[in-house]
C-alpha positions in Angstrom: 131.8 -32.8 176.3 133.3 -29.3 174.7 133.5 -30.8 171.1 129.6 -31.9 171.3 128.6 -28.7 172.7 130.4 -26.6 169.6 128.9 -29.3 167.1 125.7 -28.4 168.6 126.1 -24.9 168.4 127.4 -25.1 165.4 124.3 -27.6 164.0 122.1 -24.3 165.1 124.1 -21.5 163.7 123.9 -23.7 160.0 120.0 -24.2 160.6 119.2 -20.6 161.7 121.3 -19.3 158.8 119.5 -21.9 156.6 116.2 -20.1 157.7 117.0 -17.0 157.1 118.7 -17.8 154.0 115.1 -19.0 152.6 112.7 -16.1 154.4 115.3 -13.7 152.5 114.1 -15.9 149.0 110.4 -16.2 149.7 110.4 -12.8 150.5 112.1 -11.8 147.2 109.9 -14.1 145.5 106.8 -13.1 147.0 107.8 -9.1 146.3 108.3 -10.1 142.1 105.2 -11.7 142.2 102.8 -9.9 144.1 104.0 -6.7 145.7 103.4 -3.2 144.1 106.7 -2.4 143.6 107.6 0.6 140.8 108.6 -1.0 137.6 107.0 -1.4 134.1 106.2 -4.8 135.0 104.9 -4.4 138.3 102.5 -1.7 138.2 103.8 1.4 137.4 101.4 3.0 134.8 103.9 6.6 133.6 102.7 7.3 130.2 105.5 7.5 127.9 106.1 8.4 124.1 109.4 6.7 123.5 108.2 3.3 123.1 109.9 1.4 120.5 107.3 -0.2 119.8 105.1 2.8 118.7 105.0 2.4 115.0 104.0 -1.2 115.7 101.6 0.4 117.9 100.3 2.4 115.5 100.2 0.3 112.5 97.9 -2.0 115.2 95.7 0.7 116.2 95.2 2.0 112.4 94.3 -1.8 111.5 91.8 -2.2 114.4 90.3 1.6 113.9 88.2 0.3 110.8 85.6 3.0 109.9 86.1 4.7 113.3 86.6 8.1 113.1 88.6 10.2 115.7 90.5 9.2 118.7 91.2 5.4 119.6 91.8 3.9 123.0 93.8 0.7 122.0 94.1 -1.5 125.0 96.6 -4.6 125.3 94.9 -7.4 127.4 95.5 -11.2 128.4 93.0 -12.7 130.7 95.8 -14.7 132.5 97.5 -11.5 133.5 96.4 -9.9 137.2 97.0 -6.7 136.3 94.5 -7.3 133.6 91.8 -8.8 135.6 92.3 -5.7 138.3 91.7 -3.3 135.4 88.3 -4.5 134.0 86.5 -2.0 135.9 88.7 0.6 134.5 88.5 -0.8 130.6 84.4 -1.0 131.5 84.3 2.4 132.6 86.2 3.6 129.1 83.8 1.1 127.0 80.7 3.4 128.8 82.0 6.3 128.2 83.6 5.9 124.9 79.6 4.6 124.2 78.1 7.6 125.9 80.3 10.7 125.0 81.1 9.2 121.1 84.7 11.3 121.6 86.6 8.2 121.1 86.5 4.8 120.3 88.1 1.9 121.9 89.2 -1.8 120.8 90.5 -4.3 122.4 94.0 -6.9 121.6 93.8 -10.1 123.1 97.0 -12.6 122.5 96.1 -15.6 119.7 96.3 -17.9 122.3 93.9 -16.7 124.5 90.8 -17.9 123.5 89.0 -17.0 126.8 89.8 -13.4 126.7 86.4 -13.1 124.3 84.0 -15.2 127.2 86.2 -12.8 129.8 86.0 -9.2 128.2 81.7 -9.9 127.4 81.2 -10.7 131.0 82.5 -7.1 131.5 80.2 -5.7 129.1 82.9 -5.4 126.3 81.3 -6.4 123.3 82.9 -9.1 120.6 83.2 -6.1 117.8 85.4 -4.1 119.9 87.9 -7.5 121.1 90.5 -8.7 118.1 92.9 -11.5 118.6 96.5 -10.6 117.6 100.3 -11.1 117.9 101.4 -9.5 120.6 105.2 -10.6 119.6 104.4 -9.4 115.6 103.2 -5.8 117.3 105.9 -5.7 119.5 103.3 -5.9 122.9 105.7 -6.8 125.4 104.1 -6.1 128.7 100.4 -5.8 129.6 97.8 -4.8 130.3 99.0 -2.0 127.6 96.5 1.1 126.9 97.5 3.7 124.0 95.8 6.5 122.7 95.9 6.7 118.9 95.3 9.9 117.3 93.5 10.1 114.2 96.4 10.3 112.3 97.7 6.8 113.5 100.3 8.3 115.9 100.3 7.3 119.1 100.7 10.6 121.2 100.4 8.4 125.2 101.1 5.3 126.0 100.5 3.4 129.7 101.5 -0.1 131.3 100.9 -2.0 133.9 98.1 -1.6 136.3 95.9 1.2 135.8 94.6 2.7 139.0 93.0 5.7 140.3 95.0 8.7 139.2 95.7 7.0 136.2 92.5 6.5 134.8 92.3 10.2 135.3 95.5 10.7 133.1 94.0 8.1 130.2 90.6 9.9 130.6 92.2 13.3 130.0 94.5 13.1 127.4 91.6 10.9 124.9 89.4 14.1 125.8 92.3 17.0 125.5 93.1 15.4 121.8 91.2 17.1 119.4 
């Protein structure tokens, strides 16, 4: 009787630590995926200017500015990324007021591949002139959604990814109006 009440215990012990074994990996998983957790990939929208990718950046934003004149709001975008689809309000609201105020411009870089990001941005009112399909890998757009103000000169003086929310709309809104 002792030996198949130990196995029994012991059959338990292995299934509860089974259990928790896989809550502690959905958990994980379900944080990478779907939490708002700090991180470049996950959210967190710091403007930085040491970005190797800058010159890329710039060379981009310089090839997209055409006649445009003045600041440039270059935004990286894939219409299979969340993030993306979260900010649409937020790239909207630029597209209004870059149309209303005139201070700056802004254009859009969809990935190659992505042949729906056109159908998805014109839903948002984003028109086809201001959406260009490009490399991402040749520009060195590693993480999205991606929004970069380019000054006139082709630098880029602010650079933002991840999801762009609340405050930092504010942040993106102030620093294309405090470049003169």
């Amino acid at each position: 009787m002792g030996t198949i009440r130990w196995r029994s215990v012991l059959e338990v012990m292995t299934n509860l630590a089974i259990v928790a074994f896989l809550s502690y990996y959905f958990c994980l998983m379900w944080n990478t995926h779907h939490a708002r957790a700090a991180g470049p990939l996950a959210g967190n929208a710091e403007p930085t200017g040491n970005l190797s990718n800058t010159a890329n950046l710039s060379h981009l934003g310089m090839q997209l500015r055409g006649n445009a004149e003045g600041r440039l709001l270059l935004v990286a975008m894939s219409p299979t990324c969340i993030y993306c689809r979260e900010d649409l309000p937020v790239f909207k609201h630029l597209v209004e007021m870059s149309r209303r105020d005139g201070e700056f411009g802004v254009v859009f870089a969809t990935p190659k591949e992505a042949p729906d990001a056109m159908e998805l941005l014109s839903q948002n009112a984003v028109g086809p002139s201001l959406v260009h399909r490009v490399s991402f890998t040749q520009y060195g757009i590693h993480r999205v959604p991606l929004v970069a103000v380019v000054e006139p000169s082709g630098a880029i003086s602010h650079v933002w990814t991840g999801l762009i929310n609340g405050q930092k709309e504010q942040d993106i809104i102030r620093a294309v109006s405090t470049l003169r």
